[in-house]
C-alpha positions in Angstrom: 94.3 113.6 90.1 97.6 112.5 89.3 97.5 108.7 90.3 101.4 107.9 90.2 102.8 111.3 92.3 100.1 111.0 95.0 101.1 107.2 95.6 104.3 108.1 95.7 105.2 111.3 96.9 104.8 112.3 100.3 105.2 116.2 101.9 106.8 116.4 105.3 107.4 119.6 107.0 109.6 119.3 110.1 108.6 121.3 113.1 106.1 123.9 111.2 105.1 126.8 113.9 102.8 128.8 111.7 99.0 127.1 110.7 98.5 129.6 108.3 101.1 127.8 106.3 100.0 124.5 106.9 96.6 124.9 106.1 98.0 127.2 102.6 100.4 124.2 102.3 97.4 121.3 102.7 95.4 123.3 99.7 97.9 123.5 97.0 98.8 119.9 97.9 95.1 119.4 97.4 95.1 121.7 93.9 98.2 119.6 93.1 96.6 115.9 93.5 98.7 115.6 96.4 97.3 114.0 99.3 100.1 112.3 101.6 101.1 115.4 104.4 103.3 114.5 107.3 104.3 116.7 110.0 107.0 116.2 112.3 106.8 117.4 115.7 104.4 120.3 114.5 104.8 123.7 116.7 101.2 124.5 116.2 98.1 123.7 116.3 97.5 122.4 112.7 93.8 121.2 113.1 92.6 124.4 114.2 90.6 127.3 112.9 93.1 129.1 111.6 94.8 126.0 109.5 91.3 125.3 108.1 90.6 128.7 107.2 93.4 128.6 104.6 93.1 125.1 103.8 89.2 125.9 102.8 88.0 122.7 101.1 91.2 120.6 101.9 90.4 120.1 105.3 90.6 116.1 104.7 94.3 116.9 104.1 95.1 118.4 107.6 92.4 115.7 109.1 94.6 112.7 107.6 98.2 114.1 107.8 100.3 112.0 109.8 101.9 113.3 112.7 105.7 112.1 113.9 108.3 112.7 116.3 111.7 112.9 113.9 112.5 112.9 110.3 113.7 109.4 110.4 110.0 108.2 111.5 109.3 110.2 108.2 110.6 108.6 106.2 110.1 105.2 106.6 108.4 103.3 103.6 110.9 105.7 101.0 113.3 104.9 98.9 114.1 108.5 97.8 114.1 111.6 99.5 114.8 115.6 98.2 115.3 118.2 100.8 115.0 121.9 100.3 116.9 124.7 101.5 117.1 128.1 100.6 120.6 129.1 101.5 123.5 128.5 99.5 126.0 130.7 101.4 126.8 127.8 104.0 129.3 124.9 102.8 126.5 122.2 101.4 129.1 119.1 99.8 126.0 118.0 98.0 125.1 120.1 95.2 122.1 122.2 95.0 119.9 121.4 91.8 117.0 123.2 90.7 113.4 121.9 91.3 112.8 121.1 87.3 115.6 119.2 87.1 115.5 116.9 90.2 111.4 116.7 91.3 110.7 114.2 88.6 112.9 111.7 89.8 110.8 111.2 93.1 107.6 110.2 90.7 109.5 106.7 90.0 109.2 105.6 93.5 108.0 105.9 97.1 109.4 109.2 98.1 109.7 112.3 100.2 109.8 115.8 100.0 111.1 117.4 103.0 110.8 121.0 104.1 112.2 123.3 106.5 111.5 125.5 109.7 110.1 129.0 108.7 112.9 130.5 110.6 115.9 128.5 109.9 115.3 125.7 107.4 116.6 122.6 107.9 119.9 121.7 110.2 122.9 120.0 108.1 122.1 116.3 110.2 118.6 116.7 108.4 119.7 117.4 105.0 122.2 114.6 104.7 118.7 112.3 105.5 118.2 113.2 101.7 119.7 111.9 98.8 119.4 114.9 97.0 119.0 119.1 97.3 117.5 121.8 95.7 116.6 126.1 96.0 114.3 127.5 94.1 116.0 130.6 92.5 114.9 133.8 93.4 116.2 137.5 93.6 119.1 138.3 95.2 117.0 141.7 96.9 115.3 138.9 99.0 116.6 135.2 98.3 113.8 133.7 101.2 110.6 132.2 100.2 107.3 131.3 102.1 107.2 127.9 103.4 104.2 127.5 101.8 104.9 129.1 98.6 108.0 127.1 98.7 105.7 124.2 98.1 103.6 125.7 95.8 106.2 125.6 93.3 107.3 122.2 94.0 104.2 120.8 93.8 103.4 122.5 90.8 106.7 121.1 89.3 105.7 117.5 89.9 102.3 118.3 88.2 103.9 120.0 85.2 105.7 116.5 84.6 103.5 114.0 85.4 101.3 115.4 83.3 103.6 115.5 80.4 104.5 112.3 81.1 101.1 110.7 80.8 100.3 113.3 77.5 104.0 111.5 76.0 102.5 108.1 76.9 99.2 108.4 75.4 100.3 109.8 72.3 102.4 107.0 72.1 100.1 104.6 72.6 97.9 106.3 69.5 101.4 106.2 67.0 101.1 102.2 68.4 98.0 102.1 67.7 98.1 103.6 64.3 100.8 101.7 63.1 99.1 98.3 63.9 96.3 98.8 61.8 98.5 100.0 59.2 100.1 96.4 59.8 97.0 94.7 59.6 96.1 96.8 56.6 99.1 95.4 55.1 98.3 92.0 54.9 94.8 90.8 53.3 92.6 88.3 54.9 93.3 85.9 52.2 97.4 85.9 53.5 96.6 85.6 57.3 93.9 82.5 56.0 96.7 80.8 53.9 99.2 81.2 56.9 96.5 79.7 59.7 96.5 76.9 57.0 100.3 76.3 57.0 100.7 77.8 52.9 103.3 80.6 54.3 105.1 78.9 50.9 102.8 80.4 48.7 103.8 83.8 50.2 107.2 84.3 51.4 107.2 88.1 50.8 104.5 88.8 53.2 105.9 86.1 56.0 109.0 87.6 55.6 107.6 91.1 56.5 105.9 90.1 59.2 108.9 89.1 60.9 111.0 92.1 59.6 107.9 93.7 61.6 107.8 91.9 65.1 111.7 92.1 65.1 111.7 96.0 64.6 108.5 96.8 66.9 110.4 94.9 69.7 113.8 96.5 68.8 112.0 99.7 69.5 109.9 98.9 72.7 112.6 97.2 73.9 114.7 100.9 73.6 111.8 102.9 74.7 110.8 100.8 78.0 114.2 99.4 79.5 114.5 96.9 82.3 113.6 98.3 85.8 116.7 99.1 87.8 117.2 97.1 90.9 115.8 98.9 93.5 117.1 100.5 96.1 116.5 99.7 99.7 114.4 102.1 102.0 115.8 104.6 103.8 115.0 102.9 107.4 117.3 100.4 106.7 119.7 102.3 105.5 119.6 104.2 108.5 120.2 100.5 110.6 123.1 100.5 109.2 124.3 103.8 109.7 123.8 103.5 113.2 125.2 99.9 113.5 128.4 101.5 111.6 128.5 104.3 114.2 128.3 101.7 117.0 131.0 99.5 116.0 133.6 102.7 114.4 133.4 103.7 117.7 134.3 100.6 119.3 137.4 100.0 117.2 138.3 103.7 117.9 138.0 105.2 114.2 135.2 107.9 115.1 135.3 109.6 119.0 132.0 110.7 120.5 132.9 114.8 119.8 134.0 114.0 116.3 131.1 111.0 115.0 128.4 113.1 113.9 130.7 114.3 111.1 132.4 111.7 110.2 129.1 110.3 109.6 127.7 112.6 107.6 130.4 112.0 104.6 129.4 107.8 105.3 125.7 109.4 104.5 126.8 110.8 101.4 128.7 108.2 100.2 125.8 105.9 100.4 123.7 108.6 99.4 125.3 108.8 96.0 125.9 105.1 95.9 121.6 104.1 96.4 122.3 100.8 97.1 119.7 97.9 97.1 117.9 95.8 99.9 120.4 92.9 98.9 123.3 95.4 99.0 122.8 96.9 102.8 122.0 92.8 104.5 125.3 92.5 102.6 127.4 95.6 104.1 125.2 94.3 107.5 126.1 91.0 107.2 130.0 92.2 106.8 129.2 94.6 110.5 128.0 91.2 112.2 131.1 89.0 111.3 133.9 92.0 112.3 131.6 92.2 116.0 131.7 88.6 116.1 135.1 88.4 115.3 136.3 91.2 117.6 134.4 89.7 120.4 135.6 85.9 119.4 139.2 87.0 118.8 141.0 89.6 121.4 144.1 91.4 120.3 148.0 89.9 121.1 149.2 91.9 124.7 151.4 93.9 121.9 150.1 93.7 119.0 147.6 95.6 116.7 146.4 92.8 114.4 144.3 89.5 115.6 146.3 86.6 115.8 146.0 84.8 113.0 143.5 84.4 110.5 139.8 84.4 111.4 137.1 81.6 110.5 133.7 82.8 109.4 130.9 83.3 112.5 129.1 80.4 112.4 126.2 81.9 113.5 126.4 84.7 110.5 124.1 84.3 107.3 
């Protein structure tokens, strides 16, 4: 089993109609070391004899997926998200990757890996929920894939790399290992007994190399492991703020009702791109709460479109 991608990674397939798939789809997550499914508002009976039937011995998948009413609900608990789609004649602003090139990147952190509708995929609204997109390339005499052969090769992607990822750590680990007993090799018992006895006088070569060893092994660790990037804040409360952004554009008059849901999809991917920490969102909150306060503290002049005067902070704002 691959430990880190089925901690991670979760599958979610929004509104799935056929239980052929879903039980297909719960068995390679199963041959995969997958294990987290979630199915919003399934259009079929996914626990029945047909689902298990292709799902053969990963029944415990179906029997443990998580059932949920919208995407958003799906999502909560990630911090990263890749949607598929399989048609890249309609006008997509974010740019369509391939699955090598983008899956890996959900292995670094709670994620999710949403799917489609047999018939017609998923609707713009729903892909802008990701952060990023991919198709898996296939002939142009007939461009549509299987929903669960979709995830086959997704799933199989996130195998491939994990598992070269932990075969690049481990023979790391042995070049480590191997050069610390060539270290120790390096330096007789006699030395390491006249250092413990504070004689490093009587051999400045070998204390000198010691050093000129530490400093490099760190130099080098310190190039192959980086610092962890800040991370960024789950997608629920991201979504909080989307919809406290909606409320209050709306108020001020800079979205109207037939014209917000597209406005708010370029907000989406602006943030999207942007993956902004937990810090980062309470702060672009925080800055929501004090323009309410202030529009409710401080009315317009009769003719005037500016607030009289300049504005003290909310008091009641953190």
């Amino acid at each position: 089993m691959l430990e880190k991608a089925d901690a991670n990674i979760r599958i979610v397939l929004v509104e799935p109609a056929g239980p052929l798939n879903v039980g297909s789809v719960a068995r390679v997550m199963k041959n995969m070391g997958l294990h987290q499914l979630v199915l919003v508002n399934p259009q079929c009976d996914y626990l029945g004899e047909e689902s298990r039937l292709m799902a053969v011995r990963a029944a415990d998948i179906l029997e443990t997926a998580k059932v949920v009413e919208s995407l958003p609900a799906a999502l909560v608990g990630c911090v990263r998200a890749i949607a598929t789609t399989g048609d890249d004649s309609r006008s997509l602003p974010t740019q369509l990757e391939e699955p090598a090139e983008a899956l890996p990147w959900l292995l670094e952190a709670p994620s999710a890996l949403i799917f489609g509708r047999e018939d017609c995929g998923l609707t713009n609204a729903e892909l802008n929920r990701a952060q990023r997109l991919i198709r898996i390339p296939s002939s142009d005499a007939y461009t549509s894939l299987n929903l669960a052969q979709a995830v086959a090769i997704c799933c199989y992607e996130l195998y491939r790399d994990e598992g070269r990822r932990k075969k690049e750590e481990g023979r790391r680990k042995r070049e480590e290992g191997r050069g610390k007993e060539e270290e120790d090799a390096s330096f007789p018992g006699s030395a390491w007994e006249g250092i413990s006895r504070g004689s490093a006088s009587s051999i400045p070569d070998a204390t000198d190399n010691l050093s000129t060893c530490y400093q490099e092994k760190l130099a080098t660790r310190q190039t192959e492991n980086p610092s962890i990037p800040l991370a960024s804040a789950p997608l629920e409360n991201l979504e909080g703020y989307y919809q406290q952004l909606e409320t209050l554009l709306l108020k001020i008059g800079y979205l109207q009702p037939h014209t917000a849901a597209s406005r708010m999809e370029k907000f989406r991917r602006l943030y999207n791109r942007a993956y902004p920490t937990v810090d980062e969102v309470a702060m672009l909150r925080g800055v929501l709460r004090q323009t309410e306060w202030a529009i409710k503290t401080y009315p317009r002049e009769a003719n005037s479109d500016t607030l009289d005067g300049a504005l003290p902070e909310n008091p009641m704002d953190s």
